[in-house]
N, C-alpha and C positions, 0 to 999 in steps of 0.2 A: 538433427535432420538436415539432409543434405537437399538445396533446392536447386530444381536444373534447369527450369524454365525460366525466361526472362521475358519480361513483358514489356513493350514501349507504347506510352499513351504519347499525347501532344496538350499541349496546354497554354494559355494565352502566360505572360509574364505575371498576370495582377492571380491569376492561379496557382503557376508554380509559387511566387511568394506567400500567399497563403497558406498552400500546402507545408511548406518551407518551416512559416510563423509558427504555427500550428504543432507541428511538430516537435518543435526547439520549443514551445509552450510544456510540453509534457515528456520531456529528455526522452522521445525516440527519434529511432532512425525513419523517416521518411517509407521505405519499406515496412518495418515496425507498423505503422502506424494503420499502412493501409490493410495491411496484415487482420491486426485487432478491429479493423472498422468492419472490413468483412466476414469476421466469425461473428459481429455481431455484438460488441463492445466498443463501449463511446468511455475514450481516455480521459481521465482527470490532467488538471494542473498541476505542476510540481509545486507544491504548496511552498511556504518563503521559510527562512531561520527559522522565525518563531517556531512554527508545527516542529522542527526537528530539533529545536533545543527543549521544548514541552515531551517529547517521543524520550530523551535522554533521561530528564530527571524523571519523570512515568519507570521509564526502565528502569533505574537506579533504586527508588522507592521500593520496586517490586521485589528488587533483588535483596534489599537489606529485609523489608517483611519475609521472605522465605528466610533468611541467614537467622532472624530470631526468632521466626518459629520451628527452627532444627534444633538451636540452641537450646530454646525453652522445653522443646519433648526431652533432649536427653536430659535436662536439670531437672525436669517433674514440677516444673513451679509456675506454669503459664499454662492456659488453656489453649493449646496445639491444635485441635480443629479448628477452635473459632479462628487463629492464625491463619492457616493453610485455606479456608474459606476467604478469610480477607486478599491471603493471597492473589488466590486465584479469581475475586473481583476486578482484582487490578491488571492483574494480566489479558482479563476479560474486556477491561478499559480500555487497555492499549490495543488488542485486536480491532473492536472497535473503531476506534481511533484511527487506525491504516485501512482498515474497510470503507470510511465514510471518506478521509482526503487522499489515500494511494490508488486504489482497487479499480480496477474502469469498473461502470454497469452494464451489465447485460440492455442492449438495446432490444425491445419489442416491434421488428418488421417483418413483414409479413413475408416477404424476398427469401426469408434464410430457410 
C-alpha cells in the first residue's frame, strides 16, 4: 500500500523520546507504531533470547514429532494419530506462545 499523505505533529523533546523509547521497545518504526495504535492495537515488547531460543527448540520438537509420525504410519508400527494429535498440540503451543509475547491486542476505545 502506497501512503501519500504525510502528517507533521509537534512535540516537546521528553515526547519525541518517548515516542522514540517506545518504539525501539517493540522493533517498529515510529510511523509503525502510530499506525497500529490507531487501528486500535497496543504493541508488545520484543521479548529477550530466551522467548526465541524456547520458539527454536518448540520448533524443532515439533518438527522431529511430525518426522516420526510419517515414519511410524509408513512402518505400521506406532500409533499415527495419537502422533499427529501430539503434533499438532505442540504446534498449537507454539502459536500460542507468539500470540501471548509477539501479537499486539486488540485495544477496547470507544474512539475507533
Amino acid at each position: 500500500m502506497r501512503r501519500s499523505y504525510d502528517k507533521h505533529i509537534r512535540l516537546t523533546k521528553e515526547e519525541r523520546d518517548d515516542w522514540q523509547h517506545k518504539a525501539a521497545m517493540t522493533c517498529l518504526n515510529e510511523s509503525s507504531l502510530i499506525r497500529l495504535l490507531m487501528k486500535g492495537y497496543a504493541p508488545k515488547e520484543k521479548p529477550d533470547e530466551r522467548f526465541f531460543e524456547a520458539m527454536r527448540e518448540l520448533s524443532a520438537i515439533g518438527n522431529n514429532i511430525n518426522q516420526l509420525a510419517a515414519k511410524a504410519n509408513s512402518l505400521g508400527f506406532v500409533d499415527a494419530p495419537m502422533l499427529y494429535r501430539e503434533a499438532e498440540r505442540w504446534h498449537k503451543f507454539q502459536a500460542d506462545i507468539e500470540s501471548v509475547f509477539l501479537r499486539p491486542d486488540k485495544l477496547d476505545l470507544k474512539w475507533q
